[in-house]
C-alpha positions as CSV (number, residue, x, y, z in Angstrom):
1,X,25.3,3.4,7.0
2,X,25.3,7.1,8.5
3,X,27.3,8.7,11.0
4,X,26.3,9.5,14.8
5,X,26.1,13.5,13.7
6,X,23.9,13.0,10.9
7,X,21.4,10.6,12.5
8,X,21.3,13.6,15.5
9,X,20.5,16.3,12.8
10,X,17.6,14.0,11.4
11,X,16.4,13.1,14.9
12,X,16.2,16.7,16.2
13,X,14.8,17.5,12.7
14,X,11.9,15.6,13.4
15,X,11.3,16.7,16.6
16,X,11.3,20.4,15.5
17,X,7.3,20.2,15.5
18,X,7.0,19.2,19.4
19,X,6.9,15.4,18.8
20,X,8.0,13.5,21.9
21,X,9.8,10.7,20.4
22,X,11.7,9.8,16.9
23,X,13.7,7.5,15.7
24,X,15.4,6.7,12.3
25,X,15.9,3.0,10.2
26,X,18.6,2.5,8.0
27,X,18.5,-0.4,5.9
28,X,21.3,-2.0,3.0
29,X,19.8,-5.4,1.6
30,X,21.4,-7.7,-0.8
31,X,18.9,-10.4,-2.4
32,X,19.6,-13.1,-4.5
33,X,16.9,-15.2,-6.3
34,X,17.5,-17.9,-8.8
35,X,14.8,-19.9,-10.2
36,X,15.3,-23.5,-12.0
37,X,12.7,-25.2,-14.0
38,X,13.0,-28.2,-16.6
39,X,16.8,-29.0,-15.3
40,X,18.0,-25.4,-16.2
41,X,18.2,-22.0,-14.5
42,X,15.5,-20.4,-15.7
43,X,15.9,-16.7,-13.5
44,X,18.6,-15.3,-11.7
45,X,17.8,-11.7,-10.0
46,X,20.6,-10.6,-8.1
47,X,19.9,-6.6,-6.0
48,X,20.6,-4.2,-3.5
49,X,17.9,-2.1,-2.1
50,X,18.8,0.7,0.5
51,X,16.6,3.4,2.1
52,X,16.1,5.5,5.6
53,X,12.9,5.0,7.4
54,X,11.5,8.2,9.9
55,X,9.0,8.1,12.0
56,X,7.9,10.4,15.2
57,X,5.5,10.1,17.7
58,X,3.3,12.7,19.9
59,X,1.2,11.1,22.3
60,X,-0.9,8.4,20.4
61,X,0.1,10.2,17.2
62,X,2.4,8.5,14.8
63,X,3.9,9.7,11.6
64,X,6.4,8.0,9.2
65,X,8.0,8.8,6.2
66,X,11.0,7.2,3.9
67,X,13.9,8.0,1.9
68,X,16.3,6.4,-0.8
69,X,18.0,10.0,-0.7
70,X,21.3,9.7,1.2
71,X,22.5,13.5,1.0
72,X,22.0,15.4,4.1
73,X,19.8,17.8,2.3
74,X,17.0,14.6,1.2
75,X,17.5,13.1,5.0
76,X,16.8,16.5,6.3
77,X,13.6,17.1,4.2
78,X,12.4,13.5,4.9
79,X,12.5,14.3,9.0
80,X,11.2,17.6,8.4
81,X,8.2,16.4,6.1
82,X,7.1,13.5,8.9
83,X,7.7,16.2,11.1
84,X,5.6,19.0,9.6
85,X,1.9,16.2,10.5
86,X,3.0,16.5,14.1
87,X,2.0,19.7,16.5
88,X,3.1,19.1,19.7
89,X,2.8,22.0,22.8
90,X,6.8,21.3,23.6
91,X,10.1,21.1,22.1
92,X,11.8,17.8,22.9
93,X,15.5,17.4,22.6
94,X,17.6,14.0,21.6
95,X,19.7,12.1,24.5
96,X,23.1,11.3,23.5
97,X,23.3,8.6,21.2
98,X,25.1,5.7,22.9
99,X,25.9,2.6,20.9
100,X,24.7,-0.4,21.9
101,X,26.8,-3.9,21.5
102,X,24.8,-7.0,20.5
103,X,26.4,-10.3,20.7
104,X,25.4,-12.4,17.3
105,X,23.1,-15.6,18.7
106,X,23.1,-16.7,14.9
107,X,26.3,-18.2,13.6
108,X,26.8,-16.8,10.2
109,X,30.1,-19.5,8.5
110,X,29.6,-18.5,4.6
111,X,28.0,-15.3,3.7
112,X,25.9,-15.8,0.6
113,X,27.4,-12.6,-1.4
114,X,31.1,-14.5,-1.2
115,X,29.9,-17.7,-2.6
116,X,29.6,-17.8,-7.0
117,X,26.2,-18.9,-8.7
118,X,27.5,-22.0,-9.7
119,X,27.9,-23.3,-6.5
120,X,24.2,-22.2,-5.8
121,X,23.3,-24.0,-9.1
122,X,24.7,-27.1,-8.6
123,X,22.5,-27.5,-5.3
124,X,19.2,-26.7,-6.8
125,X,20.2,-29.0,-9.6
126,X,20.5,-31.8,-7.0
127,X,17.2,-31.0,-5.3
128,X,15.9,-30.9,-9.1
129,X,17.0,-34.3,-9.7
130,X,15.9,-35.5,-6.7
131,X,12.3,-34.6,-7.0
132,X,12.2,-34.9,-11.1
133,X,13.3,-38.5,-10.9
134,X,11.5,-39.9,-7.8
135,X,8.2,-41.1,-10.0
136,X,7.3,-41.6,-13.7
137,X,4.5,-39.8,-13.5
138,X,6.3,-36.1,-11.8
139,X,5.9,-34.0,-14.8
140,X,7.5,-31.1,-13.7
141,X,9.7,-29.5,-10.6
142,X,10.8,-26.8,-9.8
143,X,13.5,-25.0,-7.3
144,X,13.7,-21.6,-6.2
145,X,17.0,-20.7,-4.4
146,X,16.5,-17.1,-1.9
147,X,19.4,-15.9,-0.2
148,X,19.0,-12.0,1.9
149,X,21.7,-9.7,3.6
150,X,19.9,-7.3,5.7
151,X,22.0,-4.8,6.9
152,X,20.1,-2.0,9.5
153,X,21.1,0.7,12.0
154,X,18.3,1.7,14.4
155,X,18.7,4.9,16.5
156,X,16.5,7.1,18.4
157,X,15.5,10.6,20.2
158,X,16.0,8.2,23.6
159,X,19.4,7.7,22.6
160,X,19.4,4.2,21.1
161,X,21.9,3.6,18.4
162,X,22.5,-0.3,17.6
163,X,23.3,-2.3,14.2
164,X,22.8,-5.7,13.3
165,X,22.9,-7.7,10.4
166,X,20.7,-10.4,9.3
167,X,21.6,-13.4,6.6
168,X,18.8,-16.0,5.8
169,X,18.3,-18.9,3.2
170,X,15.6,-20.9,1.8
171,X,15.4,-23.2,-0.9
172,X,11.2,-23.8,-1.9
173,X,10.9,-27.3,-3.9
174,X,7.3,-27.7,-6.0
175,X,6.5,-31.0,-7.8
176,X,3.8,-31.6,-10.2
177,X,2.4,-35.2,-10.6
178,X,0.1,-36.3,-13.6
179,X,-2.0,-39.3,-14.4
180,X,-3.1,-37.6,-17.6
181,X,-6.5,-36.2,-16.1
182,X,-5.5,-34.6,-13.7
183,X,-2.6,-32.7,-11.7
184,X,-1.6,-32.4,-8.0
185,X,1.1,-30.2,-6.2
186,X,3.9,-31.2,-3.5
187,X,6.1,-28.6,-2.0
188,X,8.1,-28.3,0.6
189,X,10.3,-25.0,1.8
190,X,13.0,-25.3,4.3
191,X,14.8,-22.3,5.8
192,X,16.8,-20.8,8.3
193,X,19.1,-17.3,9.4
194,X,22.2,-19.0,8.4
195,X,24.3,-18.6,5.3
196,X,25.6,-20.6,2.2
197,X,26.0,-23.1,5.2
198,X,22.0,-24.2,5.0
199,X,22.3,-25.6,2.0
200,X,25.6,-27.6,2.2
201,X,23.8,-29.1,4.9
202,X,20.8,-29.3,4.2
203,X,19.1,-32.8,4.1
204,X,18.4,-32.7,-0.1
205,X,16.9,-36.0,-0.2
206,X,14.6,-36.3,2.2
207,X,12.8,-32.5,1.3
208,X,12.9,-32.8,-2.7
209,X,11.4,-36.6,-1.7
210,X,8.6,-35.1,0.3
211,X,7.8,-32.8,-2.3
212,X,7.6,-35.3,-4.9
213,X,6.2,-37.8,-3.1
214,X,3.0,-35.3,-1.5
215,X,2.2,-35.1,-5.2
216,X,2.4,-38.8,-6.2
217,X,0.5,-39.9,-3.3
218,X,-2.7,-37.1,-3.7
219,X,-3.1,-38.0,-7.4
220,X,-4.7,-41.4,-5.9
221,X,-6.5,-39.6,-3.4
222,X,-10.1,-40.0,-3.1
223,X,-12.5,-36.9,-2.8
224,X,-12.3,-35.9,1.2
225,X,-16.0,-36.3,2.8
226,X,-17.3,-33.1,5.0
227,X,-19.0,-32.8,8.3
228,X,-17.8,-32.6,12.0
229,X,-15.2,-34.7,13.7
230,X,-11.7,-35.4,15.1
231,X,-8.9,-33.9,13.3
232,X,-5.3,-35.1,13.9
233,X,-2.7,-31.6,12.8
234,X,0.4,-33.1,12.3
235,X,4.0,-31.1,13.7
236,X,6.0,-28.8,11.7
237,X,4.0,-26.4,9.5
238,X,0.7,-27.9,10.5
239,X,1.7,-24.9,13.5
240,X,0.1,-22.2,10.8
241,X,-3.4,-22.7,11.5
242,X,-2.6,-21.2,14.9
243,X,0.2,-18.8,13.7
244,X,-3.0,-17.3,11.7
245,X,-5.9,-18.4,13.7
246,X,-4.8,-16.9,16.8
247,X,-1.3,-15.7,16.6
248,X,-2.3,-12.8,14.5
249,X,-5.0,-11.9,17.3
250,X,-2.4,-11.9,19.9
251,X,-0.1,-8.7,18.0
252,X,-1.0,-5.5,19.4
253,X,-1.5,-4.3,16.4
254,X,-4.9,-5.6,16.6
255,X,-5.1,-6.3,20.2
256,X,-4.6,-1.9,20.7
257,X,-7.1,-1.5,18.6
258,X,-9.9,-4.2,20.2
259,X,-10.1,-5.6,17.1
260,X,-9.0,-9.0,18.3
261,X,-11.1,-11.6,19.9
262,X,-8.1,-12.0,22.9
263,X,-7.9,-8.6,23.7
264,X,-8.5,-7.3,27.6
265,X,-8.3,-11.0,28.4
266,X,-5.0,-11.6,30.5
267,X,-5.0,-14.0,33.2
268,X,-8.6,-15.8,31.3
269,X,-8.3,-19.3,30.4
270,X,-8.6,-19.1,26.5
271,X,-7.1,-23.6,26.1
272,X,-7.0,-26.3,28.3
273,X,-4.0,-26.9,30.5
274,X,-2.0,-28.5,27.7
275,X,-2.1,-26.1,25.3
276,X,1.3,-23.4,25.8
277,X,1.9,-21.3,23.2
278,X,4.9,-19.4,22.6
279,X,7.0,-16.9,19.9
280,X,10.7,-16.7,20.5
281,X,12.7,-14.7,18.7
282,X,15.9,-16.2,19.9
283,X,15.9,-19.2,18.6
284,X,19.3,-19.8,17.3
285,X,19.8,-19.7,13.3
286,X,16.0,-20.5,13.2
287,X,14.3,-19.1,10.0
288,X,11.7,-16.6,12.2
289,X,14.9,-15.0,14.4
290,X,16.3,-12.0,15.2
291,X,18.8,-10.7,17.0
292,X,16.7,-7.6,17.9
293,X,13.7,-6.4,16.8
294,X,13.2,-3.4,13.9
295,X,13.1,-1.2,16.8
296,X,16.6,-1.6,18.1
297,X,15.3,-4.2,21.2
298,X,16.3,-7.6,21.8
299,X,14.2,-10.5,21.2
300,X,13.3,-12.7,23.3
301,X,10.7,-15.6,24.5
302,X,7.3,-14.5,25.2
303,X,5.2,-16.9,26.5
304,X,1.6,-15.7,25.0
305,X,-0.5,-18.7,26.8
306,X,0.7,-21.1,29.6
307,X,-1.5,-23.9,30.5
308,X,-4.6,-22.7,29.0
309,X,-4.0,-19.2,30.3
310,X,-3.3,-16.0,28.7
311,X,-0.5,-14.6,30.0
312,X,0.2,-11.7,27.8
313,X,0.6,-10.0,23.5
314,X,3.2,-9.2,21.2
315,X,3.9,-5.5,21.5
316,X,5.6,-3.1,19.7
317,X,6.5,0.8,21.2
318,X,3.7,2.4,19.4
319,X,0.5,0.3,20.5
320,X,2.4,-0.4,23.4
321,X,1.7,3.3,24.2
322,X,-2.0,3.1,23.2
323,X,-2.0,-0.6,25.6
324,X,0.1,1.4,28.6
325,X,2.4,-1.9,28.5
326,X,6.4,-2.5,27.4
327,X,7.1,-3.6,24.2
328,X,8.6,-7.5,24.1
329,X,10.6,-7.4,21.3
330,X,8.2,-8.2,18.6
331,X,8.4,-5.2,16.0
332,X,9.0,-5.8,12.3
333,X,8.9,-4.4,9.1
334,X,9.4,-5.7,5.6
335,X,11.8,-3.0,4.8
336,X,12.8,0.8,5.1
337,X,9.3,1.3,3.1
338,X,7.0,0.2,6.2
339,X,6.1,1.1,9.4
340,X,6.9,-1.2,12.1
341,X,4.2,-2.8,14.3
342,X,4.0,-6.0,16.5
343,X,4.6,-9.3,14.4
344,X,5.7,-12.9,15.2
345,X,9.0,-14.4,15.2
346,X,9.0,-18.5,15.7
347,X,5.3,-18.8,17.0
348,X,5.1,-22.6,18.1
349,X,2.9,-24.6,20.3
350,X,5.0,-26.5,23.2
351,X,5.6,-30.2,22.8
352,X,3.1,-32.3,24.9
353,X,3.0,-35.6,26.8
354,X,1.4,-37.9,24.5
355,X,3.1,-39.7,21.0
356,X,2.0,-39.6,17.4
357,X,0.8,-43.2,17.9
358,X,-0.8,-42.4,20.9
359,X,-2.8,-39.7,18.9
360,X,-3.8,-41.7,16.2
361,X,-4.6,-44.8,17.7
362,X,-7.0,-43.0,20.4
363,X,-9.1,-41.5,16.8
364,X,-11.8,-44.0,15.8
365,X,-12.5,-42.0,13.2
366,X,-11.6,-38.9,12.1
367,X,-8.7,-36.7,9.9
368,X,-5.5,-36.6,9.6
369,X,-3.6,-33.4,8.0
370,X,-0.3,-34.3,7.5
371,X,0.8,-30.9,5.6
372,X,-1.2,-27.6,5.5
373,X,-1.5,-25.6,2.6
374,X,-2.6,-22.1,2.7
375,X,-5.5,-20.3,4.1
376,X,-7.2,-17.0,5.2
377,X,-8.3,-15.6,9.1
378,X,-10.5,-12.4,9.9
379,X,-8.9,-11.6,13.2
380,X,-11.7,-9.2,14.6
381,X,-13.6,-13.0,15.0
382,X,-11.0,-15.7,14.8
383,X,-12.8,-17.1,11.8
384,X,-10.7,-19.3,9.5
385,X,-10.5,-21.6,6.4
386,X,-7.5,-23.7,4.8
387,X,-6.9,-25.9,2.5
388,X,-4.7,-29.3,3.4
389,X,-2.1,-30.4,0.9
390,X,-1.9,-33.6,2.0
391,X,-4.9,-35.2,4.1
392,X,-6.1,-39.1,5.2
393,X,-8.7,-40.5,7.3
394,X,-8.3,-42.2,10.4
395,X,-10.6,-45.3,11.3
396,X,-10.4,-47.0,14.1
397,X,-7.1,-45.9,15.1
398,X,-5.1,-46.2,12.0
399,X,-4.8,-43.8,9.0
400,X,-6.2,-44.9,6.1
401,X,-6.5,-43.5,2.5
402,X,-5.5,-39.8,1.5
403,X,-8.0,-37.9,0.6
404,X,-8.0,-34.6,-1.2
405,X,-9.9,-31.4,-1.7
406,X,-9.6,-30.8,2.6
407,X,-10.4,-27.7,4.2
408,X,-10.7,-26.8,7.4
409,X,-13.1,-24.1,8.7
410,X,-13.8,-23.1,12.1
411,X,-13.1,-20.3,14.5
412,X,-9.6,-20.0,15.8
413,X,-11.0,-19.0,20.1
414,X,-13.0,-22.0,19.5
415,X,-11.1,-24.4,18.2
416,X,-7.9,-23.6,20.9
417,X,-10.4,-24.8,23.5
418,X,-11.3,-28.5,21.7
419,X,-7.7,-29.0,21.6
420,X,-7.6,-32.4,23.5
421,X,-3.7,-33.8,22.7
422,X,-0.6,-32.5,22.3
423,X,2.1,-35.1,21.2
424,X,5.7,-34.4,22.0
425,X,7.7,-33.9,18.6
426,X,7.5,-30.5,18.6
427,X,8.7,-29.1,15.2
428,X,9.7,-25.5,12.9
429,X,8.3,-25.2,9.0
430,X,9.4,-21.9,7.7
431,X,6.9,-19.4,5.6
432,X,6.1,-16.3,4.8
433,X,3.8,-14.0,6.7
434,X,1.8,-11.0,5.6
435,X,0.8,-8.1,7.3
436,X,0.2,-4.0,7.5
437,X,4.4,-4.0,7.8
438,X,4.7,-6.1,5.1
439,X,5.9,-9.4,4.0
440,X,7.9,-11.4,7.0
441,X,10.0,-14.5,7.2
442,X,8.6,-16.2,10.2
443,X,8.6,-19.9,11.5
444,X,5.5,-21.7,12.6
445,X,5.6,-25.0,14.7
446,X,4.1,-27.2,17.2
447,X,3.9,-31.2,17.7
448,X,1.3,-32.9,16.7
449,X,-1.9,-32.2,18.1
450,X,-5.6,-33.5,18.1
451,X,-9.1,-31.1,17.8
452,X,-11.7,-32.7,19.3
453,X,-14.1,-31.7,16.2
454,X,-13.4,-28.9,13.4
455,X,-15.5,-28.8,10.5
456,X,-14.2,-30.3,7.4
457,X,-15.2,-28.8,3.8
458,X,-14.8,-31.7,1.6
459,X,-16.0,-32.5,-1.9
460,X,-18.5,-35.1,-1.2
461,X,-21.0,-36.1,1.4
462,X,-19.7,-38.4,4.4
């Protein structure tokens, strides 16, 4: 990483225009990606990416630019270029850079770049078994093995200087079941900020099962009827039709802008009383969490909606500026290569009053998703679709057979309001989230919960 002295030369480089603020990102990142497919490793992509990211500010003006040039002279030309698209009326100068001490909440025991490939190997080859052998008619599986060291130094003109690093893990399992006309999919992708740790402990059997057994059960599926009714979200990663729904209109990166349906609405009741959302960044060793944020400040739990009332946005120190409110904690970036903005963390839904059997057996007819698949939202209307990966209906009070070709399409505002249960086994599914800063690791979560009607997209007439 770079000294104190040279991260003051590019900070008063960059304010050498009149900008009023500036700050500098250094990033060092070790991946590791190994792919196994028909019982033998069939990629392995081992790499180290490092970079410096500039940006400077003037008012509601924001510039940034980016480097993989470590000499003094590239560093220099890279503040001085971001620089040179700001005019400001006065010369700012830097505080004294102070370095700040931040006290790990994620336990890191085995850091992925100690531990050999065959070790990794013999793990996926488990999970490959696993799935491979659980039904005659799997065809194929497949295990991807991910393991990241982020290393980053954020400092800036206000005299912030902090460095953390990051170390996540994530094993993704796909199945593929046949019947000999046709195929279906099971997956399932578990994972966390911890190290070589995850998977020595992870639970093999029951998530290479799941996999396996989401695609045996859908190739007997029947084709899923459309219309209006109940729809029973099950916990876990059933949380992303929210996450995108109205998670992603709660970032002030749209909120700033009034390009979200929630913005100017604090203090309005957007959900009924038992509805609390919430993204906490300090979850321990949870796959969403950060120490602090990729602007140098600590995480921490913002509760967006309490009771049915909006209480407040994830902001970063930009559109904070533009929104004349602090920042939360909630910047991100994929890398030295993008801008930060505001972006989620673990976005979940708090656990309710009311059990899964109380949910179910309260539907006389209805849907139940047991695992989401992926899906699109325009966040200027809350307007959504997805697909369900694994789907049955519920008649009078029990679920019955799967169904398959589900989608769900509604409006994310609207739909928060038919909420009607919340059942109290709250639980995390990691993912991947994408954005204007890029491609984020972020956890999505709630209990299982019941809509009071959504609008199903099936293939065949109820």
């Amino acid at each position: 990483m770079l000294s104190k002295s040279s991260i003051e030369d590019i900070l008063t480089a960059a304010l050498s225009t009149g900008g009023d603020f500036a700050e500098v990102f250094v990033e060092d990142r070790f991946t590791n990606s190994i792919m196994l497919q028909e019982g033998k490793i069939d990629r392995s992509i081992s790499g180290r990416d490092a970079g410096v990211g500039i940006r400077v500010f003037n008012g509601l003006q924001s510039v940034y630019a980016y480097t993989t040039d470590f000499t003094t002279a590239g560093l220099l030309k890279a503040a001085k270029n971001a620089a040179h698209a700001i005019k400001g009326s006065e010369q700012h100068t830097i505080a004294a850079l102070k370095q700040e001490m931040i006290e790990p909440i994620h336990k890191i025991i085995q850091m992925p770049r100690t531990i050999e490939n065959g070790r990794k190997a013999a793990v996926m080859k488990k999970a490959y078994e696993i799935a491979k052998n659980y039904h005659s008619s799997i065809k194929q599986a497949t295990v991807n093995y991910i393991d990241n060291e982020q290393n980053v130094l954020i400092a800036n003109s206000e005299g912030k200087f902090v460095e953390d690093t990051r170390v996540r893990s994530r094993m993704a399992i796909q199945a593929i079941a046949s019947d000999g006309t046709q195929m279906q999919p099971g997956f399932y992708g578990p994972g966390a900020y911890q190290g070589f740790e995850f998977f020595e402990n992870l639970n093999l059997e029951h998530y290479a099962s799941e996999a396996a057994r989401i695609a045996v059960t859908m190739l007997d599926a029947e084709e899923c009827p459309s219309g209006k009714f109940p729809v029973i979200i099950d916990n876990e990663f059933g949380g992303v039709i929210f996450h995108e729904a109205c998670g992603h209109g709660l970032e002030a990166t749209a909120v700033a802008k009034n390009n979200s349906v929630f913005a100017n609405r604090i203090g309005e009741k957007v959900a009924p009383d038992i509805v609390t959302y919430i993204d906490d960044g300090t979850i321990p060793n949870e796959w969403g969490s950060l120490n602090i944020d990729d602007e140098g400040e600590r995480t921490r739990k913002n509760v967006l909606i309490e009771n049915g009332i909006l209480k407040g946005y994830l902001i970063d120190r930009f559109n904070g500026r533009r929104m004349g409110m602090d920042a939360t904690g909630s910047s991100r970036r994929e890398s030295y290569r993008f801008n930060p903005t505001s972006r989620m963390t673990n976005t979940y839904i708090a656990p309710g009053k009311s059990t899964p059997d109380e949910i179910i057996a309260s539907t006389e007819h209805g849907l139940y998703a047991k695992y989401m698949g992926g899906g699109s939202v325009n966040t200027a209307t809350g307007d959504y679709n997805f697909a369900i990966m694994e789907a049955y209906m519920v008649k009078n009070g029990k679920i019955g057979k799967p169904v398959k070709g589900a989608t769900l399409i509604g409006n994310g505002p609207k739909t928060l309001q038919l909420v009607d249960m919340v059942g109290n086994n709250l639980a995390h599914g990691a993912g991947m989230c994408g954005s204007v800063s890029g491609s984020l690791p972020v956890n999505v979560g709630q209990p299982m919960i019941r809509v009071s009607e959504i609008t199903v997209g099936g293939t065949k007439g109820e």
